[in-house]
KEDOBA-452635 format. One record per residue (C-alpha): residue in three letters; x negated, y negated, z; residue number from 1. Coordinates in Angstrom, 3 decimals. Example, Ala and Ser with C-alpha at 12.3 -4.5 7.8 and 13.67 -1.06 7.14 Angstrom:
# KEDOBA-452635
ATOM,residu,X,Y,Z,num
ATOM,ALA,-12.300,4.500,7.800,1;
ATOM,SER,-13.670,1.060,7.140,2;
***
This chain:
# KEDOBA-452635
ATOM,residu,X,Y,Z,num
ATOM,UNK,37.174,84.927,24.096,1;
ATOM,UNK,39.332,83.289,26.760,2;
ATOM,UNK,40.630,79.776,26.691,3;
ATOM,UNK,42.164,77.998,30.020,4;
ATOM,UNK,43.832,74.907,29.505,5;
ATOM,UNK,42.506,73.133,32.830,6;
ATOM,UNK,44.486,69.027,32.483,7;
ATOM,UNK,46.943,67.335,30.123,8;
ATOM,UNK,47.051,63.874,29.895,9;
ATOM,UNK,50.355,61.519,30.591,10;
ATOM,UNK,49.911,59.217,27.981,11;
ATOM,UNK,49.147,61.272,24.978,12;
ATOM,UNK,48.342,64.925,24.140,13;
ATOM,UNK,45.114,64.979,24.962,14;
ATOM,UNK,44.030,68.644,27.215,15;
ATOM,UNK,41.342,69.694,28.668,16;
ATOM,UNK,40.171,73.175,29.083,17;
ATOM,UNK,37.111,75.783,29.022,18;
ATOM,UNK,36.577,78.943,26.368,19;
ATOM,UNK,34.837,81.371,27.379,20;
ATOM,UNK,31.994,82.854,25.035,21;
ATOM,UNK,30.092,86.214,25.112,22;
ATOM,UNK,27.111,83.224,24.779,23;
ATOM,UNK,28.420,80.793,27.479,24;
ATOM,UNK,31.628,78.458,28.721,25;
ATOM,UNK,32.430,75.562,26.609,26;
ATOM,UNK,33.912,72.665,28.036,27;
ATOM,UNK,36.718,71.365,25.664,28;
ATOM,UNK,37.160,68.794,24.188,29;
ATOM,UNK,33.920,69.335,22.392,30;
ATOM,UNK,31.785,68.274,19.556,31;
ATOM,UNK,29.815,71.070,17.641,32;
ATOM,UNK,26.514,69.564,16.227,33;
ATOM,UNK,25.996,71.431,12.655,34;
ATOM,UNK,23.311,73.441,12.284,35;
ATOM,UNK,23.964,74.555,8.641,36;
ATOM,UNK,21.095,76.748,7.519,37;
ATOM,UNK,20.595,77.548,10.805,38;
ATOM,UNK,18.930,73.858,12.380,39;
ATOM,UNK,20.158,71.179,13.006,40;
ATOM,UNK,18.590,69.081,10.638,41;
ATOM,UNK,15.659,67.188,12.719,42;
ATOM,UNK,16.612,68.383,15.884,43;
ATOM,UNK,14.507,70.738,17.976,44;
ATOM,UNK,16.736,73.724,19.680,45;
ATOM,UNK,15.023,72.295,23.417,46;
ATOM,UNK,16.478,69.005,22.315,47;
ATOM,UNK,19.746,70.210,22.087,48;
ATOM,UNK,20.199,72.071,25.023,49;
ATOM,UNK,18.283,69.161,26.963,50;
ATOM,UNK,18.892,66.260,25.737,51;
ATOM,UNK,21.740,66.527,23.746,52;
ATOM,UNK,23.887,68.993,26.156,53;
ATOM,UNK,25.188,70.853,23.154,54;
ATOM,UNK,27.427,73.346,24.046,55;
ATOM,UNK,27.650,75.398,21.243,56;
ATOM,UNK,26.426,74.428,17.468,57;
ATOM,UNK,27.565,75.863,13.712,58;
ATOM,UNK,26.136,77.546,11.342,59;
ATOM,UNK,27.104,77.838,7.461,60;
ATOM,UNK,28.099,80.844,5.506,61;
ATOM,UNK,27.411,80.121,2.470,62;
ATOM,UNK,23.537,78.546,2.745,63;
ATOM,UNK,22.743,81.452,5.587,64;
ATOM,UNK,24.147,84.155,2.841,65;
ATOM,UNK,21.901,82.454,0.331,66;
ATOM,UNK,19.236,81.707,2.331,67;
ATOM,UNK,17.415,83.177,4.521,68;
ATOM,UNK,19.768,85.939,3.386,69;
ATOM,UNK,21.741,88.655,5.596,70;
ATOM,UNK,19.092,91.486,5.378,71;
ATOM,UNK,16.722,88.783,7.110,72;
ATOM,UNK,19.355,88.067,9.414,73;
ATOM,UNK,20.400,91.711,10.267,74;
ATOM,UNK,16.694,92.278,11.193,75;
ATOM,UNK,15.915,89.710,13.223,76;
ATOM,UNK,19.358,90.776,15.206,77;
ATOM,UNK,21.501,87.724,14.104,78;
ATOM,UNK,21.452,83.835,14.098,79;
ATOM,UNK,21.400,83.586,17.937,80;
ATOM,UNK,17.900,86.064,17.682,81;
ATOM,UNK,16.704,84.085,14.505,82;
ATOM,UNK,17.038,80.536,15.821,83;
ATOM,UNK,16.557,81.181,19.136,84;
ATOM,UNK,19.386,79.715,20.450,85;
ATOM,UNK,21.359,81.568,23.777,86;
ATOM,UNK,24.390,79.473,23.232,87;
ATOM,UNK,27.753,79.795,21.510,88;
ATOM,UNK,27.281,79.569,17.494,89;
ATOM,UNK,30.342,78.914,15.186,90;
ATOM,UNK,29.999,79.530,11.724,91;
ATOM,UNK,32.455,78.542,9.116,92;
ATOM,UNK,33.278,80.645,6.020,93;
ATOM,UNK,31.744,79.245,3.274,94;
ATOM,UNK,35.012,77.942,1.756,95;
ATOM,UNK,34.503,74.207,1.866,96;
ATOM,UNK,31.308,74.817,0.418,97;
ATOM,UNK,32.634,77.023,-2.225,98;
ATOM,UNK,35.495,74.634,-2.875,99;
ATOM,UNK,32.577,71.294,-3.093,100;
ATOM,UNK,30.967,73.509,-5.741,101;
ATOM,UNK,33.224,72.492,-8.258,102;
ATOM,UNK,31.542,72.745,-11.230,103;
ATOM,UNK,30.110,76.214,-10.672,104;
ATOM,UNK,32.964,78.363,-9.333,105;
ATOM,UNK,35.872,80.097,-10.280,106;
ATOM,UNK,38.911,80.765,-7.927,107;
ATOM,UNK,40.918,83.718,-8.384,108;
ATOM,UNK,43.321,86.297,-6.305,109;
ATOM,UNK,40.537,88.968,-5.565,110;
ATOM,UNK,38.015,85.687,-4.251,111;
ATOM,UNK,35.455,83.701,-5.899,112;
ATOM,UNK,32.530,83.829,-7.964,113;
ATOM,UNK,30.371,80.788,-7.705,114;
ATOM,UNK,26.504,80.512,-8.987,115;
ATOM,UNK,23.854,79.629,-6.128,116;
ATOM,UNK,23.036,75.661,-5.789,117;
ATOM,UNK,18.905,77.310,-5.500,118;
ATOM,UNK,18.812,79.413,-8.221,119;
ATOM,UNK,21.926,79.859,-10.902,120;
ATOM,UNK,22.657,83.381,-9.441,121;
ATOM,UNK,25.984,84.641,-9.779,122;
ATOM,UNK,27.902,85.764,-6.648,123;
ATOM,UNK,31.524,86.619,-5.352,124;
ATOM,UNK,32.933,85.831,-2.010,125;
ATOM,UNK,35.968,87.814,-1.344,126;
ATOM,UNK,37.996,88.204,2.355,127;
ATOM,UNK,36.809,91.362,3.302,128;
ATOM,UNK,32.646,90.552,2.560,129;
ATOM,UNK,32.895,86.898,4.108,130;
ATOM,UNK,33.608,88.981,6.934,131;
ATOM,UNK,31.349,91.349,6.875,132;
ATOM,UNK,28.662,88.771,6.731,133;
ATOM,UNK,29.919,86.463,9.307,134;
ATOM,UNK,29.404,89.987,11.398,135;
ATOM,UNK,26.017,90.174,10.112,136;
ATOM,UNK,25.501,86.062,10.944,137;
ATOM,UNK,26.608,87.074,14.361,138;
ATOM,UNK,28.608,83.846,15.423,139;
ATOM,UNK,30.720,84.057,18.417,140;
ATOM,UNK,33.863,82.445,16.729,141;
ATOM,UNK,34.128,83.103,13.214,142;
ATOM,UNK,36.263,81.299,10.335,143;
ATOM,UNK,38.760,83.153,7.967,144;
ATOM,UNK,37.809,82.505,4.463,145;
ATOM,UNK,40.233,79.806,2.650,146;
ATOM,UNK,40.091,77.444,0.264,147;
ATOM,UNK,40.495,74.101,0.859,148;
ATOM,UNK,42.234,71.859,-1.245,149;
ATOM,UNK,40.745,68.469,-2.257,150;
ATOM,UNK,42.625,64.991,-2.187,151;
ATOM,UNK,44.137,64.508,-3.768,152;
ATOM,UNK,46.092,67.457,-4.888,153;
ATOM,UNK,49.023,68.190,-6.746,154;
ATOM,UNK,51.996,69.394,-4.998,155;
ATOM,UNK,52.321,72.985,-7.002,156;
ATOM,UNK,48.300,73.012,-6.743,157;
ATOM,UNK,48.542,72.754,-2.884,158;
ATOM,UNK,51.478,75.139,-2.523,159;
ATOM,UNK,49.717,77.450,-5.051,160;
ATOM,UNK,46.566,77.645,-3.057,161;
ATOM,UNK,48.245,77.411,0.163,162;
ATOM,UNK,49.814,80.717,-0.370,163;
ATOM,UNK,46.846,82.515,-1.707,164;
ATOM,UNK,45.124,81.591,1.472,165;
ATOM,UNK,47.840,83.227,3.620,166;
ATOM,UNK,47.802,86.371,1.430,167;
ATOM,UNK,43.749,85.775,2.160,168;
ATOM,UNK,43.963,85.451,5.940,169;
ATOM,UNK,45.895,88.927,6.065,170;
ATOM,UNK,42.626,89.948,3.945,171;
ATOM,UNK,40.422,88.726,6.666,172;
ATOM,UNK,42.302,89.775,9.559,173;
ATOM,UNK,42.388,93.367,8.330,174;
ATOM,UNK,38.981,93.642,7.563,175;
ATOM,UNK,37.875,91.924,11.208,176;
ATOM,UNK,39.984,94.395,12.935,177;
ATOM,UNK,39.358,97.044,11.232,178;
ATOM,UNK,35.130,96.602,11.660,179;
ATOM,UNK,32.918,95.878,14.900,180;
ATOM,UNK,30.853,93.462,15.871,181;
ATOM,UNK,26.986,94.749,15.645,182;
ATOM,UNK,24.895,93.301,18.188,183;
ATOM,UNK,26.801,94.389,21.413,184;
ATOM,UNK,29.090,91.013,22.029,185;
ATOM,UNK,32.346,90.396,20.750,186;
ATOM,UNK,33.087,87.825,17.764,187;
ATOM,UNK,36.557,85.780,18.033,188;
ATOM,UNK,38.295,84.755,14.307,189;
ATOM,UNK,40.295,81.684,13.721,190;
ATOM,UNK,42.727,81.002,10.712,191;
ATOM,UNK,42.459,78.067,9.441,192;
ATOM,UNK,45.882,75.999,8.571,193;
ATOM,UNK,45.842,74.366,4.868,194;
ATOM,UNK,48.332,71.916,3.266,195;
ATOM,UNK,46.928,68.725,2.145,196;
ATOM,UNK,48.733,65.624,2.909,197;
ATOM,UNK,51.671,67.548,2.469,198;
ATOM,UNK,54.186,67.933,5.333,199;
ATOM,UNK,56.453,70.920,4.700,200;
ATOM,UNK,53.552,72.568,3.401,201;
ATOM,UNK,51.683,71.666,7.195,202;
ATOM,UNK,54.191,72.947,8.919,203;
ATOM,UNK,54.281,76.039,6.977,204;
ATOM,UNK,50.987,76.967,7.669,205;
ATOM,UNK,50.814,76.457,10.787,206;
ATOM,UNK,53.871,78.637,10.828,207;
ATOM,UNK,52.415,81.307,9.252,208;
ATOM,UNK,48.854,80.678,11.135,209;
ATOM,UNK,50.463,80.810,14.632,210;
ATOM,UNK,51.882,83.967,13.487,211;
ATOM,UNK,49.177,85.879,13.444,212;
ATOM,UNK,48.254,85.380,16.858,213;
ATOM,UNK,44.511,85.025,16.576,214;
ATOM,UNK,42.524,83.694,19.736,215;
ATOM,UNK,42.352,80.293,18.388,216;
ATOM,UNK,43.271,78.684,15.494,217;
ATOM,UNK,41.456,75.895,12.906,218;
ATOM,UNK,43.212,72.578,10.924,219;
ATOM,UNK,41.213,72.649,7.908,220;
ATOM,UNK,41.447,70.243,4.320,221;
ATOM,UNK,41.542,67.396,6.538,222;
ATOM,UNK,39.140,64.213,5.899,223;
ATOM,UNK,37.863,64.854,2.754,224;
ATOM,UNK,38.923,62.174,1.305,225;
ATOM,UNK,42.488,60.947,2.513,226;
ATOM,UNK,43.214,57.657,4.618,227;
ATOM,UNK,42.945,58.062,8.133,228;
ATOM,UNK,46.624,57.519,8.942,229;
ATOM,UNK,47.415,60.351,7.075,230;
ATOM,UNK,45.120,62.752,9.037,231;
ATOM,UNK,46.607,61.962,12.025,232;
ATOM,UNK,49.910,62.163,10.365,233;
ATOM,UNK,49.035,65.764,9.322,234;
ATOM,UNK,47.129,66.506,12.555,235;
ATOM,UNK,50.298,65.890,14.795,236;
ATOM,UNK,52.306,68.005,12.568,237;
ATOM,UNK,50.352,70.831,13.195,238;
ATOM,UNK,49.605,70.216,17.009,239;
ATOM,UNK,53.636,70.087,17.282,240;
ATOM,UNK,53.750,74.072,16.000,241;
ATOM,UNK,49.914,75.767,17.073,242;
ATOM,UNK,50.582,77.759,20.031,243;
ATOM,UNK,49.468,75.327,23.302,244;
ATOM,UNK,47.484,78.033,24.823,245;
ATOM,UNK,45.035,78.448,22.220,246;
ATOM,UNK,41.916,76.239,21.181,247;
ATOM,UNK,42.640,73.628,18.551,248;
ATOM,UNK,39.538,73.091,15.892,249;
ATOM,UNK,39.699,70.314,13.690,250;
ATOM,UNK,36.997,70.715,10.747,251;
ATOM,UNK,34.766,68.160,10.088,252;
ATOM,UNK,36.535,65.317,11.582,253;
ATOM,UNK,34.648,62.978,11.944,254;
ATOM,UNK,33.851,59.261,12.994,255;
ATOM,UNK,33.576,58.481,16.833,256;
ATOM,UNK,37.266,56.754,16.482,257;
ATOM,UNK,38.747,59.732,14.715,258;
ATOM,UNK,37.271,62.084,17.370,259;
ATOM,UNK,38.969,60.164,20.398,260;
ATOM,UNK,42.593,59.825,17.658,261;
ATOM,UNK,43.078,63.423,17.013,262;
ATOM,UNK,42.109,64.647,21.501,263;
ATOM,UNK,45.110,62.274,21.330,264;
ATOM,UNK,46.864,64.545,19.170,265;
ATOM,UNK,45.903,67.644,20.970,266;
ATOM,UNK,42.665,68.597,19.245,267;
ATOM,UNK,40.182,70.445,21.230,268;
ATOM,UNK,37.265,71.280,19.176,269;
ATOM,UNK,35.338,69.112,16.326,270;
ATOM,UNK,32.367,69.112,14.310,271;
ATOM,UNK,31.020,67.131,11.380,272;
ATOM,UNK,27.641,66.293,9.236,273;
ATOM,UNK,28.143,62.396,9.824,274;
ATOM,UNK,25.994,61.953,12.990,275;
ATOM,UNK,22.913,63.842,11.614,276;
ATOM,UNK,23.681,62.894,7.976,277;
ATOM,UNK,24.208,59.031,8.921,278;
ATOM,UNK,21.422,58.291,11.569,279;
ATOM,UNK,18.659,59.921,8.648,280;
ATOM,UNK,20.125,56.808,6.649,281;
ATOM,UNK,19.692,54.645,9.505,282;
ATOM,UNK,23.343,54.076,10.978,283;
ATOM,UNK,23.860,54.324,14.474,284;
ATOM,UNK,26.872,54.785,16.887,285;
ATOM,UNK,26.750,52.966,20.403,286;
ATOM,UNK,28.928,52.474,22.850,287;
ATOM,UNK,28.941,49.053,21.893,288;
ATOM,UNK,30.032,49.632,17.964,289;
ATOM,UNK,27.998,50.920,15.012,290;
ATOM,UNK,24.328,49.405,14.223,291;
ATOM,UNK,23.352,49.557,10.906,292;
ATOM,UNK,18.961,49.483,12.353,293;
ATOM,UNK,17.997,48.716,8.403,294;
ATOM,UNK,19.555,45.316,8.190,295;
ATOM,UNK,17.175,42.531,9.004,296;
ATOM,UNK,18.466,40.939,12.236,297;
ATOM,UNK,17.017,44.305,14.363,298;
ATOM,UNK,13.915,42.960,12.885,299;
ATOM,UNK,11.769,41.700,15.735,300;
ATOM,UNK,14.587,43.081,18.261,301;
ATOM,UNK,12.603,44.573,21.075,302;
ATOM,UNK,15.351,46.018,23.388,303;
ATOM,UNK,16.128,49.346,23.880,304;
ATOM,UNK,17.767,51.540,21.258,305;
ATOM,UNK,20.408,51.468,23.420,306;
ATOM,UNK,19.937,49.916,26.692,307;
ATOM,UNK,23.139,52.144,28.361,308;
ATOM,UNK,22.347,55.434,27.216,309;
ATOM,UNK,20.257,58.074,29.608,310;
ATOM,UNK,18.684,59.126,26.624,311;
ATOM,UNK,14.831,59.020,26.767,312;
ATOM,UNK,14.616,57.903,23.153,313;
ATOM,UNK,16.788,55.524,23.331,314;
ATOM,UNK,15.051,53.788,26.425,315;
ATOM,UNK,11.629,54.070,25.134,316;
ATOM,UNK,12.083,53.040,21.644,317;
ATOM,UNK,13.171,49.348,21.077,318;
ATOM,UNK,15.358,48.890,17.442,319;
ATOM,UNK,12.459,47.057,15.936,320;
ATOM,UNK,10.497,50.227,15.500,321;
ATOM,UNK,13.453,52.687,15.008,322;
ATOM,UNK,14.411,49.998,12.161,323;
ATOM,UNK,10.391,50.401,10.915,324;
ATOM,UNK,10.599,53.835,11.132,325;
ATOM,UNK,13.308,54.230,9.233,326;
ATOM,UNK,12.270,52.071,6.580,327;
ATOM,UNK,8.948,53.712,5.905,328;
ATOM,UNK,10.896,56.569,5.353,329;
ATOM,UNK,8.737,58.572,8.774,330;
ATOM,UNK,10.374,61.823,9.605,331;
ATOM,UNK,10.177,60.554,13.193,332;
ATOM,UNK,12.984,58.004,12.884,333;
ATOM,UNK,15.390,60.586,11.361,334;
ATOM,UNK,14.252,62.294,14.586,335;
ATOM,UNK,15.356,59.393,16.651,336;
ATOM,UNK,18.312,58.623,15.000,337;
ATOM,UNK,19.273,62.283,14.898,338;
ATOM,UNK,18.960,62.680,18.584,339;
ATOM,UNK,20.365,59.354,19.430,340;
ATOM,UNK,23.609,59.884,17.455,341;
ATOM,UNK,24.381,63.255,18.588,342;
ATOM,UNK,24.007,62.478,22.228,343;
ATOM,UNK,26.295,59.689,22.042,344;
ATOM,UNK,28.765,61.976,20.043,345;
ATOM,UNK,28.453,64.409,23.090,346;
ATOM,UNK,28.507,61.378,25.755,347;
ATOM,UNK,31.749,60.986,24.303,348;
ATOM,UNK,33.840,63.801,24.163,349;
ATOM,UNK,32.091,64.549,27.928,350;
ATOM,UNK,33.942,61.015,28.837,351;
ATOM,UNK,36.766,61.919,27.056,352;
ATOM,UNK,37.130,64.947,29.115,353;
ATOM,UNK,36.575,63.371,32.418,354;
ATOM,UNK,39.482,60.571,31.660,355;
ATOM,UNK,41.718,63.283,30.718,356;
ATOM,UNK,41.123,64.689,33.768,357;
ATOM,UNK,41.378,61.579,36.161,358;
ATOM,UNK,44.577,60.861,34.041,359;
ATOM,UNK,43.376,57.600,32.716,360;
ATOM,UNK,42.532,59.070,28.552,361;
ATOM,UNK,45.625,57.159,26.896,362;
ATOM,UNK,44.107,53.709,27.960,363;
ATOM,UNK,40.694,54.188,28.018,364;
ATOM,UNK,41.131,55.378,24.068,365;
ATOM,UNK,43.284,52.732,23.715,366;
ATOM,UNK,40.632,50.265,24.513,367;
ATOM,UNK,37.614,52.708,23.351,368;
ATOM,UNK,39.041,52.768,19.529,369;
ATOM,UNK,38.955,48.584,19.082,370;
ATOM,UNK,35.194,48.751,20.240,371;
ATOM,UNK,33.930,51.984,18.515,372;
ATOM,UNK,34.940,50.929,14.917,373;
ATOM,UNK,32.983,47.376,15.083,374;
ATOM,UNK,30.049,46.924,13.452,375;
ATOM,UNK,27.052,44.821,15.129,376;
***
């Protein structure tokens, strides 16, 4: 994997740049629709390339492990084979998921046992195999396996973990270099810096993170839960230490205002549920602000979706029927909605890009943020 850092805005910290994939260039700063068990949820693969102008999508450790399973996937010759997708794939490690499965898992030095979510089957994750099935998965950037923290968290909890993850990273890293990637392209790992809200630890990690000298390197534990001004607070303290000349992921961050915050910071790659997960519950993003297309005044609105956007869904379809649709509960509105949102999140790290590149990000953001965050 190569990255080049290609402009820099005056204003702010916001960069520009390309990374180059055995799958394809990505154009950074970038938005990663999730695809978790391998789809993104009512989204056609023709869509995204299409329509969307995805660049490169995730997949999920944990469900793919589960199901359809790795000897599946090690037949069919990978995710890229199985989902027919030609693109750059990221897949994350399955900690977050781990680490949500509260109830049902148990944390300890060697990894951690957790039962399945389908079935009540027992099953450890440890450094070493989370690797060796993210080789199976086949994703051109992999994530080292971590666990991430929730908020909020003790002080000794967050140091505690914090250094188990570090010990778990050298895991990873040793068991990724020691191993090969098995369908004839190479595979790119990121650590992933922990810390909570927690400054000294932050800077720590990213410490020890940088340290290792991956090819790019991931912010993890942010927005699950904290205010916003904190992840920024925590995002900046990390973007002050991470190398410059490496890729920047920030993990499931987040809303359309948070995006366009944390390029500010320096952040170069995102991803999160919330445009898939929100538009099958009927919220939209627009350029305009957020549309909520269940409340009553889109009733008997007949204009587009979204009047601005090159999308053909959204100038085809007027809000009244997206709003029927997805009140009768029809898969086609989660369709819609689906499509709609994740071409505007797209739309907008693409604009982001280009104003980083004229020069102009700091202001546009500026004035971007105010109308982003209203609802209509």
């Amino acid at each position: 994997m190569k990255f080049t850092l290609q402009a820099q805005d005056k204003g702010s910290r916001a960069r520009a740049g390309e990374i180059e994939t055995a799958h394809g260039t990505i154009k950074t700063p970038i938005f990663m629709p999730v695809g978790t068990a391998g789809t993104v949820k009512a989204v056609h693969q023709h869509e995204l390339v299409n329509d969307i102008q995805a660049q490169i999508i995730l997949g999920n450790t944990y469900h793919l492990y589960l199901r359809p399973g790795l000897e599946v996937l090690n037949k069919a010759g990978g995710l890229h084979k199985f989902n027919n997708w030609d693109k750059p794939i990221l897949t994350d490690s399955g900690g977050y998921q781990v680490y949500s499965l509260t109830e049902v898992r148990k944390i300890r030095e060697e990894g951690v046992t957790f039962r399945s979510h389908i079935d009540g089957s027992k099953h450890l994750f440890t450094p070493e195999n989370v690797m060796d099935t993210q080789r199976i998965i086949g994703a051109d950037i992999i994530m080292a396996f971590d666990e991430c923290t929730p908020y909020p968290c003790d002080y000794k909890y967050a140091r505690r973990s914090l250094d188990m993850t570090h010990r778990w990273l050298k895991r990873c890293c040793d068991r990724f270099d020691q191993t090969e990637p098995l369908y004839g392209y190479d595979q790119t790992l990121f650590p992933i810096v922990q810390g909570s809200v927690y400054k000294d630890l932050r800077e720590k990690s990213a410490e020890t993170i940088a340290s290792f000298n991956r090819e790019g390197n991931a912010i993890g534990g942010l927005s699950v839960g904290e205010p916003a001004e904190e992840m920024y607070a925590m995002t900046e303290v990390v973007t002050n230490i991470l190398p410059q000349d490496k890729p920047r992921y920030l993990m499931g961050v987040g809303t359309p205002v948070n995006i366009l915050e944390n390029i500010a910071l320096g952040i170069d790659m995102f991803d999160c549920v919330m445009p898939t997960r929100n538009a099958r519950n009927g919220m939209l993003f627009t350029q305009n602000g957020i549309i909520n297309i269940k409340n009553e005044k889109w009733k008997d609105d007949f204009s587009p979706i979204e009047a601005e956007s090159d999308l053909l869904v959204d100038q085809v379809h007027t809000k009244a029927y997206l709003r029927h649709l997805i009140r009768s509960q029809e898969i086609l509105g989660a369709q819609i909605a689906s499509l709609h949102n994740l071409h505007f999140y797209l739309w907008l790290v693409e604009q982001a890009r280009e104003k980083i590149i004229e020069g102009t990000f700091y202001d546009w953001k500026n004035k971007m943020v105010k109308i982003l965050g209203q609802r209509l």
